[in-house]
C-alpha positions in Angstrom: -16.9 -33.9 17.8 -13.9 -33.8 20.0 -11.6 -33.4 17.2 -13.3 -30.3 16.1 -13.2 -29.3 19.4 -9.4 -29.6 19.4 -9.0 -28.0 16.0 -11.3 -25.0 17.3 -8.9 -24.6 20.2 -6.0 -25.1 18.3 -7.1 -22.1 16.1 -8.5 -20.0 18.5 -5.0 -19.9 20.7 -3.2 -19.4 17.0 -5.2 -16.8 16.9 -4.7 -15.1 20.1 -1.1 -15.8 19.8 -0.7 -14.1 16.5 -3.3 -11.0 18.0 -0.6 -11.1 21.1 2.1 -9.9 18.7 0.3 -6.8 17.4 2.2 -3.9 17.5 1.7 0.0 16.9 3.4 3.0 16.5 4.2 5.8 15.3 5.0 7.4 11.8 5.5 10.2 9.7 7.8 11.7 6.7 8.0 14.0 3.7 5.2 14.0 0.5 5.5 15.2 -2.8 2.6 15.3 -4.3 0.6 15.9 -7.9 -2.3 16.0 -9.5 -3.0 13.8 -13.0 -3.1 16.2 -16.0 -3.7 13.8 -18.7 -6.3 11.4 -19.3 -3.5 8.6 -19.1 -2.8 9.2 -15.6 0.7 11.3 -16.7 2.1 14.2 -13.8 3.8 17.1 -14.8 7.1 17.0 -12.3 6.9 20.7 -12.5 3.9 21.2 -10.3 4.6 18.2 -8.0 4.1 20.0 -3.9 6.4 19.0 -0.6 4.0 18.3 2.4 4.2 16.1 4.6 1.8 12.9 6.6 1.8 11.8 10.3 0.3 9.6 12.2 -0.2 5.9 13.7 0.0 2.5 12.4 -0.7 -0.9 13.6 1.5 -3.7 12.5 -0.4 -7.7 12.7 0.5 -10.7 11.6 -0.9 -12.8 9.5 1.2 -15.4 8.8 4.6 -14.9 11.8 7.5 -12.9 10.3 6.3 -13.3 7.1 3.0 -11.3 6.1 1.1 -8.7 8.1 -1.7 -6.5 8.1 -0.7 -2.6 8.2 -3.9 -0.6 8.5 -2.9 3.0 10.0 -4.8 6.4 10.0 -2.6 9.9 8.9 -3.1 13.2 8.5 -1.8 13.8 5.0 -1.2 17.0 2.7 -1.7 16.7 -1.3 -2.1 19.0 -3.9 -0.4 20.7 -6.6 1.0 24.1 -8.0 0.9 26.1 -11.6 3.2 28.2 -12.9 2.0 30.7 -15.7 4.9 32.8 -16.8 8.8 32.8 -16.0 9.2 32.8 -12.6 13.0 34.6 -13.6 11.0 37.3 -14.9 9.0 40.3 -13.7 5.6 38.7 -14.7 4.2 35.1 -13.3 1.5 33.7 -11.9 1.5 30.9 -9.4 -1.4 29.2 -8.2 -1.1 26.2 -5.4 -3.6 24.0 -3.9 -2.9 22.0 -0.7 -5.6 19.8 0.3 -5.7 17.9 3.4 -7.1 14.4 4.4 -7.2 12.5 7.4 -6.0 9.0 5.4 -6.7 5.5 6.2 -4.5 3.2 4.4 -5.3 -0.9 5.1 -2.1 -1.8 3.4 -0.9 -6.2 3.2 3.0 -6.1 4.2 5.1 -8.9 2.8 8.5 -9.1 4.7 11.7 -10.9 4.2 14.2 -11.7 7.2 17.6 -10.9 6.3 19.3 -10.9 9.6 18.0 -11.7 13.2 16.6 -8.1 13.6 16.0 -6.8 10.3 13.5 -7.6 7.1 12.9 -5.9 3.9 9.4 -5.4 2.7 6.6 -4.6 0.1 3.2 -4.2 0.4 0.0 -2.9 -1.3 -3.7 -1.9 -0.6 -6.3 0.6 -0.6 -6.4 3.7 1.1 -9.7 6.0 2.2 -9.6 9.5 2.8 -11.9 12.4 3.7 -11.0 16.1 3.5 -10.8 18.4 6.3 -9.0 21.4 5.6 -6.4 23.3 3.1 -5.8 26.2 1.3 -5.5 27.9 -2.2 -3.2 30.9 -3.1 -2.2 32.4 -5.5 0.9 34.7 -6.4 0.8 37.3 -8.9 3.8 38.9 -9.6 3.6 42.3 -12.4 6.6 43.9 -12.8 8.9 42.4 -9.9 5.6 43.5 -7.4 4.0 40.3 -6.2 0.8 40.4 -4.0 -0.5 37.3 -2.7 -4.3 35.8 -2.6 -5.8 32.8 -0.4 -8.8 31.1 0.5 -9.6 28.1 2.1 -10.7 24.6 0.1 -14.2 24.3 -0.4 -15.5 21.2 0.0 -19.1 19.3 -1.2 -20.8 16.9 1.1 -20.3 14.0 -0.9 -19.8 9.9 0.5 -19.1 7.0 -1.2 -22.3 6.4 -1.3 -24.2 9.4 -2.6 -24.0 10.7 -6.0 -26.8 13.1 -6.1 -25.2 16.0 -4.0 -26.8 19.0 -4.0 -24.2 21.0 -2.6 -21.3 19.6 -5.7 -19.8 22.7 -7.6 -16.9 22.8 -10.1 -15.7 25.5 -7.5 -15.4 22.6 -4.5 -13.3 19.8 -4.1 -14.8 16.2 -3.5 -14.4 15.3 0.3 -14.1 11.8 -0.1 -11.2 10.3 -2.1 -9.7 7.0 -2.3 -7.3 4.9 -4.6 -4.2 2.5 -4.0 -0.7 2.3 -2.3 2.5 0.4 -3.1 5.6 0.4 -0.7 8.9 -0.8 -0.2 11.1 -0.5 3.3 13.0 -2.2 5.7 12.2 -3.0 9.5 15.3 -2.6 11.8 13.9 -4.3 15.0 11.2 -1.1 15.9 12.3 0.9 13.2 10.7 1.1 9.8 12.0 3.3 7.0 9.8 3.3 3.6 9.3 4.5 0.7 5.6 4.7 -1.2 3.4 5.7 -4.0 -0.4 6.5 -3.0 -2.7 6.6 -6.4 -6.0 8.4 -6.0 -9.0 6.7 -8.1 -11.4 9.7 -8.1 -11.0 12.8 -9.2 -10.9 15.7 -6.7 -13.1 17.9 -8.7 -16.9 18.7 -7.3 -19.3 18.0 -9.9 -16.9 17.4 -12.7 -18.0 13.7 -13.6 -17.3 12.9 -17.0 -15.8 9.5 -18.2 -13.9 10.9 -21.0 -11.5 13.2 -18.8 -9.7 11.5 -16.2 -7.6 14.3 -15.0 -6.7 15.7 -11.5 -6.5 13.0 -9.2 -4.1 12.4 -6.1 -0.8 11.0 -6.4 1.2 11.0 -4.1 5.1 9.9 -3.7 6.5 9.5 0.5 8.8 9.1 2.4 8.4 7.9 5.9 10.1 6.7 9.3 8.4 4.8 11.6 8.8 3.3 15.4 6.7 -0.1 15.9 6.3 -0.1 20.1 
């Protein structure tokens, strides 16, 4: 009994040692972002989006120096554009979509210690999102005049855990989206710089279920900076 006494302690204070070395700060950086437009998951470069994410993480260890637990919460832009036409030439068409999320990624960090102050790293995990605003326009340019259109996203009430919306419409976007993150970077003491690819699993599309057509989902390419406090 004693023993396990001792080994309960022992963990507890690991514990609260390890919980004493949690960290958070700040981050933010650049996104370029697409939607899928093949059933394979393949992006036309062409209509990738810059936007941008900011917002706070928390950095805790799991194992010292070693492996940590990331999770963070952002807001995040996404979205895509079209291009119908020459945009050289007197008559185009360009639609964009800019979707935004509040983003919470729970991201596993694997780090390597290649000096006294710095580590490389990689790390993966899911991410949940739920949308909040963002815009559509559209530019129509006829003969070198170009007049410009917008409206704001629609969006159903859908959660994770209803399918039977009754307010879902191919003209609305899905508010809850989620999918996957991988990302490589480098910790200079507070400093983080990274790099990472954010794959959405659902499609964004209101009422557009269908298992044979896999197209528009998130993903999303960023680059970010970071300070750990």
């Amino acid at each position: 009994m004693t023993k396990k006494i001792i080994l309960s302690l022992a963990a507890l204070v690991i514990s609260l040692g390890a919980m004493s070395q949690v960290r958070v700060g700040v981050k933010g950086g650049w996104n370029l972002s697409s939607l899928t437009v093949d059933n394979d998951g393949s992006v036309d470069k062409d209509r990738s989006l810059s936007g941008y994410h900011i917002g706070l993480i928390a950095d805790m260890p799991l194992v010292p120096r070693i492996l940590s637990f990331q999770p963070g919460v952002f807001y995040s832009t996404k979205g895509a554009k079209l291009v119908s036409g020459d945009e050289d030439s007197q008559n185009y068409t360009k639609f964009t979509t800019r979707p935004q999320y509040i983003e919470v990624p729970l991201n596993f960090i694997g780090k390597i210690p290649v000096g006294a102050n710095t580590k490389l790293f990689a790390g993966i995990g899911p991410y949940f999102a739920f949308g909040v605003a963002g815009k559509n326009k559209v530019y129509t340019t006829i003969g070198g005049v170009t007049t410009t259109t917008e409206s704001d996203i629609k969006w159903d009430d859908d959660t994770p855990f209803n399918d039977g919306d009754p307010n879902k419409g191919l003209n609305k976007y899905k508010r809850f989206d989620w999918g996957g993150n991988l990302q490589v970077g480098a910790e200079f003491r507070n400093v983080l710089i990274s790099a990472q690819y954010g794959m959405g699993f659902g499609k964004i599309n209101s009422g557009s279920d269908n298992s044979s057509d896999d197209k528009n989902k998130n993903r999303v390419f960023s680059i970010s900076a970071g300070y750990l406090f």
